[in-house]
N, C-alpha and C positions, 0 to 999 in steps of 0.2 A: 479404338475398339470400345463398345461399350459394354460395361459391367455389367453382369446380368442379376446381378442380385440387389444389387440401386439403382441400375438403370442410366450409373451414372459413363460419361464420354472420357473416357483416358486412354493416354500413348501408357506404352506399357512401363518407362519409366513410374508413370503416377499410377499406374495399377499396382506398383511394388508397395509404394504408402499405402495403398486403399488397404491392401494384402496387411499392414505392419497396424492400423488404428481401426480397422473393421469391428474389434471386439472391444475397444477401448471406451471407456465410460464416458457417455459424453455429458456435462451437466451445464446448469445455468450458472453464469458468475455469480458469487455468494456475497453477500454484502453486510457490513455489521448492522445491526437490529436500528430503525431511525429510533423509536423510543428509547434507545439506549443512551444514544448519543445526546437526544433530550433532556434526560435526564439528568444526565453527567454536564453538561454546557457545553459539547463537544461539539456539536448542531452548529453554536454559533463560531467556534474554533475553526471546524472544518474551513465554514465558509468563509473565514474572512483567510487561512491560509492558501484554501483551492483559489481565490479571487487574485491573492497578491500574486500566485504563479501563473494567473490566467488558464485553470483549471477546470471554471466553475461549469462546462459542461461539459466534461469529462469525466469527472468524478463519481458519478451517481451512475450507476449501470443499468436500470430498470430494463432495460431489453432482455426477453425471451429468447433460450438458445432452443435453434434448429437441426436437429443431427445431422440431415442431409446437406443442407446446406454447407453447415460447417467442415463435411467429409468434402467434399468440393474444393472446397476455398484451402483445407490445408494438403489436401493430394496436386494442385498444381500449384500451390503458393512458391512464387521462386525472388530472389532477389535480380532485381537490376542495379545498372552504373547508379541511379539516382533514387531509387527507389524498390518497389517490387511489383510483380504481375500476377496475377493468378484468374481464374475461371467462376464465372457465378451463372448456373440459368443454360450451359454452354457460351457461354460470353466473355470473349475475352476482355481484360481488363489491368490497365496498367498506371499507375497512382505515383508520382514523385514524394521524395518525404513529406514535403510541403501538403502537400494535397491528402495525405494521409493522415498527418496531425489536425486538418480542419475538419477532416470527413470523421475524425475518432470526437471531435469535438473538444483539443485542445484551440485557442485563440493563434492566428497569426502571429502575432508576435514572438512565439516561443520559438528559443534555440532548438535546434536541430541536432545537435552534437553533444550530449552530457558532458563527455571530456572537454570540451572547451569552453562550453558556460560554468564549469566550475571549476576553473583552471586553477583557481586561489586555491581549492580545497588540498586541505594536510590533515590526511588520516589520525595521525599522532593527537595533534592541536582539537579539532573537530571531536574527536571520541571524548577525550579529557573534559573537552565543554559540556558534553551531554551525561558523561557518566561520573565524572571525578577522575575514572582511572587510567592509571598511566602506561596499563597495559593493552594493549589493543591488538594483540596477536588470534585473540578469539574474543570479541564483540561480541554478545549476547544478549536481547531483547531485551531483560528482565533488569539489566544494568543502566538502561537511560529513567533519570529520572522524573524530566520533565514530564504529566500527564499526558499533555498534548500531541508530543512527543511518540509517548508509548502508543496512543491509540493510531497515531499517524502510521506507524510503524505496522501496526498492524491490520492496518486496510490496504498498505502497500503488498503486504504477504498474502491479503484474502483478495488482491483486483488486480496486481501488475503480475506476481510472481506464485499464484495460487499452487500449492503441490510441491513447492520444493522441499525437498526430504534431509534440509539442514539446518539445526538450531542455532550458526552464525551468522550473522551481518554481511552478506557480501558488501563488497564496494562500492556497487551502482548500489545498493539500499543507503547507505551511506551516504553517499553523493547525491541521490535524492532529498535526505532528509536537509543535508545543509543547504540543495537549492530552496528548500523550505522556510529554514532558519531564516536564510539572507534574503529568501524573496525575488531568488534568479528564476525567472520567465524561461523556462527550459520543455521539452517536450519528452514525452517516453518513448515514443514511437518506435525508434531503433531498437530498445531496450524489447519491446513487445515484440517484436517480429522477431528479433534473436530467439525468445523463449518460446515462438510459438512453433519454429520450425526445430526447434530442441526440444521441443515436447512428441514429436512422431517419434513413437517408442512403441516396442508390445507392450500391451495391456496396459500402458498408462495412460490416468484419467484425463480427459480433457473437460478444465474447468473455465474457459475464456469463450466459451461459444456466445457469450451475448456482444461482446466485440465485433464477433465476423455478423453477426445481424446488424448491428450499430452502421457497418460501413455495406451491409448490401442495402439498407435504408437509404443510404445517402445516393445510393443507385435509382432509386424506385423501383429498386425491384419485388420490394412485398406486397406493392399495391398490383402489380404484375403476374406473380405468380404465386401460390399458396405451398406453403411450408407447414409441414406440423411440429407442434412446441414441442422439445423435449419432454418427457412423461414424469420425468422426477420433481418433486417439490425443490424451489430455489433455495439455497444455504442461507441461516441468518445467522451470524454469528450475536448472541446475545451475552445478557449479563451472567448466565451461569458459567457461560465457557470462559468468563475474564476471572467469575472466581476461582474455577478449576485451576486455573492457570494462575494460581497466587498473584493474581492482578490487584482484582478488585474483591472485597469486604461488603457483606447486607446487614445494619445493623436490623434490630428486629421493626424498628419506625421504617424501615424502608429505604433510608438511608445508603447508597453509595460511595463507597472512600477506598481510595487507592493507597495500595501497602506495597511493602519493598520486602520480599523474604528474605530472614533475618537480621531484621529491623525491625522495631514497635511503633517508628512513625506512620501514621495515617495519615491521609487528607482529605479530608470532605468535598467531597462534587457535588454540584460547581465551586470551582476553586475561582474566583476572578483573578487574586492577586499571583496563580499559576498561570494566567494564559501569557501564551506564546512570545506575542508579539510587545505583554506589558512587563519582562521580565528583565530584570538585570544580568542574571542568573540563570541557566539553564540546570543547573545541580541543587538540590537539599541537602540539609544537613541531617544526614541521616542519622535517628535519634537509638541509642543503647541496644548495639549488636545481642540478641538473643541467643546465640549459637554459633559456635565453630562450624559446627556439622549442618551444613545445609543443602549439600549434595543433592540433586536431581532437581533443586527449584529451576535450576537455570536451564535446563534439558528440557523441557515441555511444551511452552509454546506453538511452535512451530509445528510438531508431532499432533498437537491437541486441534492445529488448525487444521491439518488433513482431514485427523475424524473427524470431528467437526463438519467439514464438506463431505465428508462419506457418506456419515449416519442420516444429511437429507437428502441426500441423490441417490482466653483470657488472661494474657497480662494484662498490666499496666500498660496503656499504650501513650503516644503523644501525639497528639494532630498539630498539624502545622497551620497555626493562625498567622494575623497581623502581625508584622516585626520579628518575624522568627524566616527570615531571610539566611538561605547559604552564601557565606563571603568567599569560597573557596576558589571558584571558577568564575570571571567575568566573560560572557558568552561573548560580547564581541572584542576583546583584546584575543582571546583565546584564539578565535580564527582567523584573526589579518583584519577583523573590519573595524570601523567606528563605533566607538563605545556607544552604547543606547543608553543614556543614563537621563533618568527625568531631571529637566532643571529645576534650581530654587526659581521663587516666583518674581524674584528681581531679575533671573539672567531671563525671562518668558523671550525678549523680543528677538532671542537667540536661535531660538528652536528650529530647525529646519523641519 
């Protein structure tokens, strides 16, 4: 039957969704600020980590969400044996995972199954690499110390898992980061469609609509038929929202440096001898606890990343220079892998 108030074709199954996301905010995927990232050396961070998982046109969302469209694609989005089906245009349309992760513009090569490309990973071992601690019952953002790390973190919250209304770590965020770490060729795919058919809810937001454009693109269907943009301005997560969020520090030069609440270490962005993939170490040594009482730093995030998508739809401190390396945690002993440790320049012809 068709909907008389979109005009749009549903069995009355999908007219029950239509009935449940009708009022539901639809917005454009919101993406962290590129000057930001600029700034901070994160630009080149990103891409050399989106590159090692075969990410690099995935990651960057710039497509326009469509609200029609999108009410479409999630009132008959259904899973198949191998994949899923849904409706675009009245058309039907049915994608294997495969074909789903090249049309979202991950590469070929990427696993299909997070559980099994990171079959190595141990929760316990993995956390203790990224944060020191030994407790990993409630993981919290604010706890990884790695820069790169932290902002990885949180362009996964603002592009895979935008709207979740919890300040822990789930698992798959987890498991994510350490296909990161190790540089496992894995895909979201699954991950996405779970969350998007767990997002038809009343009155919650739908923040993924440049995804369902991404993959009616890959159809030709916009060169086909015309869609109007959503009307809300796209989310930028910028530099104010990282200081909000006891991230990041401006000193008055303009300056970017990444702080750990209750702690007086800083870091200066760009950090070289922090990135990623040139570290020993995934943990600092965090320099003279300020405070017992630091209650609610670690509550915020996540909460600050909503609004955030909402609202657009002096001590003594120590910076961590040269040689002031954490021995605490060795990132790859920690999680099963081969130490990454630079050689002396007699063992060179060693290097893999």
């Amino acid at each position: 039957m068709r909907e008389p108030e979109s005009g749009l074709m549903l069995s009355q199954e999908e007219l029950q969704r239509y009935y449940i996301i009708r009022e539901s905010l639809f917005l454009h995927t919101s993406i962290i600020d590129p000057d930001l990232l600029a700034r901070t050396g994160m630009d080149v961070e990103f891409d050399k980590v989106f590159r090692a998982i075969c990410w690099s046109s995935f990651w960057q969302v710039p497509e326009f969400g469509k609200e029609l469209l999108a009410k479409e694609f999630l009132c008959t989005l259904k899973l198949t044996n191998n994949g899923i089906s849904f409706r675009m245009c009245e058309q039907e349309h049915q994608l294997n995972w495969s074909l789903l992760n090249t049309a979202l513009g991950c590469e070929h090569e990427c696993e299909l199954d997070l559980d099994h490309a990171t079959r190595m990973f141990d929760k316990f071992r993995f956390w203790k690499a990224i944060s020191g601690s030994n407790d990993c019952s409630n993981p919290t953002p604010i706890e990884i110390h790695n820069p790169t790390l932290r902002f990885l973190h949180f362009w996964i919250m603002c592009t895979l898992y935008p709207g979740m209304g919890t300040d822990t770590l789930i698992d798959d965020e987890l498991k994510i980061l350490y296909a990161m770490v190790s540089k496992i060729k894995v895909s979201p795919v699954k991950l996405l469609v779970n969350y998007w058919l767990n997002s038809i809810e009343y009155g919650k937001p739908i923040y993924f609509t440049s995804f369902i454009t991404r993959i009616a693109d890959t159809f030709g269907l916009l060169e086909s038929h015309y869609f109007e943009d959503i009307g809300y301005v796209r989310g930028v997560v910028d530099e104010n929202f990282f200081i909000n969020a006891n991230m990041l520090i401006r000193n008055p030069n303009g300056e970017l440096k990444m702080i750990y609440p209750g702690y007086t270490t800083e870091i200066p962005l760009p950090c070289a001898r922090r990135r990623l993939y040139g570290v020993r170490t995934l943990t600092i040594r965090l320099a003279q606890v300020a405070s017992p009482d630091i209650a609610g730093t670690r509550r915020v995030t996540r909460r600050m990343m909503q609004a955030a998508q909402m609202e657009q739809g002096g001590s003594s401190h120590h910076d961590v220079e040269e040689g002031d390396e954490a021995m605490s945690v060795d990132a790859s002993d920690s999680m099963g892998l081969p130490p990454q440790r630079t050689p002396r320049p007699r063992d060179r012809a060693r290097r893999h």
